[in-house]
PLY file of the C-alpha trace (Angstrom):
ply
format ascii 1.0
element vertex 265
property float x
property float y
property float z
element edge 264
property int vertex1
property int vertex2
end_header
-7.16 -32.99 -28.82
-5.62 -29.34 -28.79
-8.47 -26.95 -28.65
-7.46 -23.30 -28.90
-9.92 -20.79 -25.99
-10.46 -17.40 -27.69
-11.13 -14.21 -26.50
-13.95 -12.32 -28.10
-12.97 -9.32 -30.34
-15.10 -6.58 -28.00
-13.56 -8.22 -25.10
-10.63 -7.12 -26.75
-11.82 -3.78 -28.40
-13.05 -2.95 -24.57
-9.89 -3.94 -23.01
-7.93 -1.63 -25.31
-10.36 1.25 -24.34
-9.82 0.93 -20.83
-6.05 0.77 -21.63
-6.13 4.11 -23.55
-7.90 5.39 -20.12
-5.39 5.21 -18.02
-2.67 5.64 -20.59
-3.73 8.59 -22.42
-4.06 10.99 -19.00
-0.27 10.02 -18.22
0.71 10.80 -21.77
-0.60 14.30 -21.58
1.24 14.83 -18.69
4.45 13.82 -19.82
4.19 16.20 -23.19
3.59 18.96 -20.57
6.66 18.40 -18.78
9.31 21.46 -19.31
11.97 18.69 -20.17
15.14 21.61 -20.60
14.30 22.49 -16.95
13.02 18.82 -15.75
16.30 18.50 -13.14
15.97 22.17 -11.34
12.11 21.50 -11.22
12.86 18.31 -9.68
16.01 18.81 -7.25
14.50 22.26 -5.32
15.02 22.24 -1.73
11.65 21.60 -0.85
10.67 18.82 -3.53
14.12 17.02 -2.38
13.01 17.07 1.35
9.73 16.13 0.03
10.39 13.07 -1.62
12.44 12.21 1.13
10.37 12.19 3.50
7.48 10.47 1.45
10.27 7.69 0.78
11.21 6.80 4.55
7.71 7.40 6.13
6.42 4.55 3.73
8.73 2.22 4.59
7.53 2.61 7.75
3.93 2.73 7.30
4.76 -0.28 5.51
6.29 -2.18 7.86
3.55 -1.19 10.41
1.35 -2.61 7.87
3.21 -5.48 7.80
3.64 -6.21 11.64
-0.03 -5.08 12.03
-1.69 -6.85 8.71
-0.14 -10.61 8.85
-1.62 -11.04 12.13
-4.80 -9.84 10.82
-5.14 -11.49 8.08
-3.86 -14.82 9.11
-6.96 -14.79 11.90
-9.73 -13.56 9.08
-8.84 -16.72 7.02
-8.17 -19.18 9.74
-9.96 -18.51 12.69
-13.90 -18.53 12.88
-15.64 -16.50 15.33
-19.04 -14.65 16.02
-19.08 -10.90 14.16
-16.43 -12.09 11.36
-17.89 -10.59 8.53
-18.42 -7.58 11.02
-14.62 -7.04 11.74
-13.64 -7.63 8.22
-15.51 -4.80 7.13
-14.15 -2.42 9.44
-10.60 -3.19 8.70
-11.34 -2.78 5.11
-13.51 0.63 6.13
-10.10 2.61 4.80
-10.30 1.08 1.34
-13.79 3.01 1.20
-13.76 6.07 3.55
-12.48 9.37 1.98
-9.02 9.67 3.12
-9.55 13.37 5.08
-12.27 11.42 6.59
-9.83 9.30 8.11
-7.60 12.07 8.75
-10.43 13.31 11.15
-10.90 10.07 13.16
-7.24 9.81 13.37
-6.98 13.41 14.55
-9.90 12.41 17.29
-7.90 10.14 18.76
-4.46 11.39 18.36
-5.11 14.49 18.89
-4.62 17.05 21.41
-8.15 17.20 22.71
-8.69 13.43 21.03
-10.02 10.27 22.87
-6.74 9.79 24.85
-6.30 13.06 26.25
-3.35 14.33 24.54
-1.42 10.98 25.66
-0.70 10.26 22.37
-0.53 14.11 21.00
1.47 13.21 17.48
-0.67 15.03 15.24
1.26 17.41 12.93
4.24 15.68 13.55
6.54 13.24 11.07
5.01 10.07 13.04
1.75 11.30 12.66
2.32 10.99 8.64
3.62 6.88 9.37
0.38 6.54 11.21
-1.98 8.08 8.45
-0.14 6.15 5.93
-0.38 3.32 7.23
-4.23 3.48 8.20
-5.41 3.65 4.80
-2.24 1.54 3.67
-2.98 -1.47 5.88
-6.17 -2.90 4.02
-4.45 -3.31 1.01
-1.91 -6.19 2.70
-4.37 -7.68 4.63
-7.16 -8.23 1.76
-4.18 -9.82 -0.27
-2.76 -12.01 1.96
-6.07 -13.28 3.30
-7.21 -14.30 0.10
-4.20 -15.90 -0.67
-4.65 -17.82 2.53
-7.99 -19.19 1.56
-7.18 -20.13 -1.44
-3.78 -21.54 -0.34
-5.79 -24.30 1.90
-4.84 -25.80 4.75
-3.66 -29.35 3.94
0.23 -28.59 4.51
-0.48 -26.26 8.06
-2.73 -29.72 8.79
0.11 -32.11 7.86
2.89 -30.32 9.91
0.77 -30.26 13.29
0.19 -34.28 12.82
4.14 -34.18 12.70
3.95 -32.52 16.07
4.99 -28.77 14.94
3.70 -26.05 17.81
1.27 -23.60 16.29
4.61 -21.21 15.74
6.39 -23.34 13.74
3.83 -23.97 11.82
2.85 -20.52 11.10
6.51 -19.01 10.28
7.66 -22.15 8.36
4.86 -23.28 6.48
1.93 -20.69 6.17
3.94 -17.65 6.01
6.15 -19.27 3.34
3.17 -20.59 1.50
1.82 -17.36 0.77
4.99 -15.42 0.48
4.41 -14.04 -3.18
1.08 -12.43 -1.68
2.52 -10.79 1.51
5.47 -9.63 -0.83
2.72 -8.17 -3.20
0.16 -6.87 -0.44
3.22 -5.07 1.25
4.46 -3.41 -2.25
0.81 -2.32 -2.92
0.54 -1.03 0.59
3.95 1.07 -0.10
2.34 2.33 -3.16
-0.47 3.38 -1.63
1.54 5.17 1.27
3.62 7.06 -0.98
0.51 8.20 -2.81
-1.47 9.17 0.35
-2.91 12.85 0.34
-5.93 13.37 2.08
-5.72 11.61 5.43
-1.90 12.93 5.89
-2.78 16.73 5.48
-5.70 16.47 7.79
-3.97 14.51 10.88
-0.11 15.69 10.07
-0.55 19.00 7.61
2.08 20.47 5.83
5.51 21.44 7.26
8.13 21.28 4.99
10.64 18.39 6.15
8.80 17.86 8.74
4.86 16.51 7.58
4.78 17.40 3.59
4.52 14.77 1.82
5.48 14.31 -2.44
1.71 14.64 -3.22
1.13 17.75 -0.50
4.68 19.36 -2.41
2.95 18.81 -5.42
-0.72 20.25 -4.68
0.96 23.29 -3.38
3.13 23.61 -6.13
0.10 23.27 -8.36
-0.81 26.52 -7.26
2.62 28.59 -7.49
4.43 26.99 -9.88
2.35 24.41 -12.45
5.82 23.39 -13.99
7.22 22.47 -10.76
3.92 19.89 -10.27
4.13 17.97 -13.23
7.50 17.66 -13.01
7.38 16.16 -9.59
4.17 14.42 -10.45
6.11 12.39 -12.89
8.83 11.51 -10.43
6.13 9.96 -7.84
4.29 8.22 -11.29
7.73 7.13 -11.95
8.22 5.46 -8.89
5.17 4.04 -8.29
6.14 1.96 -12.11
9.33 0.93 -10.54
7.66 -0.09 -7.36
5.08 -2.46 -9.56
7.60 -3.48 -11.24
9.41 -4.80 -8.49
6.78 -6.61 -6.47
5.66 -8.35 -9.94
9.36 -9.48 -10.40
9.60 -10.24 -6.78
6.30 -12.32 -6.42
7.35 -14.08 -9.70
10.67 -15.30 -7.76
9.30 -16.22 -4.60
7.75 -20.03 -4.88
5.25 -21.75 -2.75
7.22 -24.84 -2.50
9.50 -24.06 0.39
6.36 -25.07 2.26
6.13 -28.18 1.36
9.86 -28.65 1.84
9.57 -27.05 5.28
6.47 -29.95 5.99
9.01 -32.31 4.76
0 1
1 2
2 3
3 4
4 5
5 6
6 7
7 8
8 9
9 10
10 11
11 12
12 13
13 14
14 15
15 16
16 17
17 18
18 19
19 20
20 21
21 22
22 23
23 24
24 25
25 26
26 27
27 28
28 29
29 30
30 31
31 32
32 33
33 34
34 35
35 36
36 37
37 38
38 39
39 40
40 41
41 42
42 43
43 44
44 45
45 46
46 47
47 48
48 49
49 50
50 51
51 52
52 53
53 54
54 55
55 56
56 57
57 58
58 59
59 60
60 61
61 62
62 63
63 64
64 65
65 66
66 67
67 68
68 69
69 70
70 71
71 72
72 73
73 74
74 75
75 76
76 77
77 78
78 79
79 80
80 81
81 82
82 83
83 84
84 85
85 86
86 87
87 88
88 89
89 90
90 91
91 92
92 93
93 94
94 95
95 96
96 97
97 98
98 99
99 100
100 101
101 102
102 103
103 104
104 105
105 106
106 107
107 108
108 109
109 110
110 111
111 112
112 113
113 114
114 115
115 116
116 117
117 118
118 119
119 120
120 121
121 122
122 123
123 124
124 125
125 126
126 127
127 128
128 129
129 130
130 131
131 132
132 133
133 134
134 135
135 136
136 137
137 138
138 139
139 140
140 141
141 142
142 143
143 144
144 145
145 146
146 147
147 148
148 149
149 150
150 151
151 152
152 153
153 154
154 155
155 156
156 157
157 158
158 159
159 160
160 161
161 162
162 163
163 164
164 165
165 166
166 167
167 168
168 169
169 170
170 171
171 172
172 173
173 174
174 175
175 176
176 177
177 178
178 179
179 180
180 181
181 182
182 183
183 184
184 185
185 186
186 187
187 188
188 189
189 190
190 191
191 192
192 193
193 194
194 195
195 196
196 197
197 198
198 199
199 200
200 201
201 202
202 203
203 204
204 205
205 206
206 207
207 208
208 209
209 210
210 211
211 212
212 213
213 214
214 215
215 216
216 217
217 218
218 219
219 220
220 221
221 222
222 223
223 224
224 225
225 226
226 227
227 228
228 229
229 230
230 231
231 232
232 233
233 234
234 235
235 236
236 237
237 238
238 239
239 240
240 241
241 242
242 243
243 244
244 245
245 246
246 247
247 248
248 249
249 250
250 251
251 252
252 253
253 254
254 255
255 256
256 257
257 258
258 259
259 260
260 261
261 262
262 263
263 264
């Protein structure tokens, strides 16, 4: 018996609102946009270095996240200990605390006169934007991938130590493969969320042009001198961060759980 499940018509009157929400703001944008001068806005000196820089410091913060966040995540979700729930909240802490918040702890500890001394003095320096990034970057992977773990089970990790597989093995061929659509998602939306960081970047790394500023600091300062100039460039980061979702949806559609169970095999 075919039965046909519905979807009530507010659910669907609401859903359309909510659309509109996040549509309508990007719409007015774009009908701002000086279109006969879109390229010079775009291709200035300091908007070029800009986007640059905001390009190759999230690939880094991103791969940070992901050297940093698989480790982490894989323990949440598979080993129990005292003060779990504790830990998990902490490492999540970024997806809650204002970024410039962040910027400050990062700055106490990385600072000149921070917890190690001036050891570690990178603070308005090009790292020092990698390391912000990826602090408020990193909770994004590991809250992805360690659902995805959960839910994933552990019946084929369980089968390949019976064959004898070390703990190694096991990890890199079956229960990283498993839940390889999630770490490709968790580390796109960690990308995303580097490229877009503000707050915590201007406090611990401020603005030097080249050097520390960011896409989103060219565009807050070009907000105030030249409003053109900032919705132009505003576009070009709204633009990527489209093609960037775009991407890890394709990607995560491509990538399938079953080279698991063909590495248990």
């Amino acid at each position: 018996m075919n039965v046909r499940l519905g979807v009530p018509r507010w659910v669907l009157a609401v859903a359309a609102v909510g659309a509109l929400f996040v549509v309508l703001p990007l719409v007015a944008m774009a009908l701002r946009v000086d279109w006969p001068h879109f390229v010079p806005l775009i291709t200035s000196p300091s908007s070029v270095d800009a986007l640059l820089l905001s390009l190759r410091t999230s690939l880094l913060a991103t791969a940070g996240c992901l050297v940093l966040g698989v480790p982490m995540a894989v323990v949440l979700a598979r080993v129990p200990f005292a003060g779990q729930r504790v830990v998990r909240a902490i490492v999540l802490l970024p997806l809650v605390l204002p970024p410039v918040v962040g910027g400050l702890a990062l700055l106490a500890l990385y600072g000149r006169r921070g917890l190690l001394g001036g050891a570690l003095d990178v603070a308005f320096s090009t790292p020092a934007v990698v390391i912000a990034q990826t602090f408020v970057a990193l909770p994004f992977l590991v809250l992805s991938l360690e659902g995805a773990l959960r839910s994933a089970g552990e019946r084929y990790e369980a089968v390949a130590a019976t064959l004898g597989a070390r703990p190694s093995a096991v990890l890199f061929r079956v229960t990283l493969p498993l839940v390889l659509p999630a770490v490709v998602s968790g580390a796109i939306l960690s990308f995303a969320r580097a490229l877009g960081e503000f707050g915590a970047t201007l406090t611990f790394a401020g603005s030097l042009q080249g050097v520390t500023r960011t896409l989103p600091l060219e565009i807050y300062l070009q907000r105030e001198t030249d409003p053109d100039a900032a919705v132009a460039l505003s576009l070009v980061l709204i633009a990527v961060a489209i093609a960037v979702v775009a991407v890890a949806h394709g990607a995560g559609e491509r990538v399938r759980p079953w080279r698991a169970a063909r590495s248990v095999a």
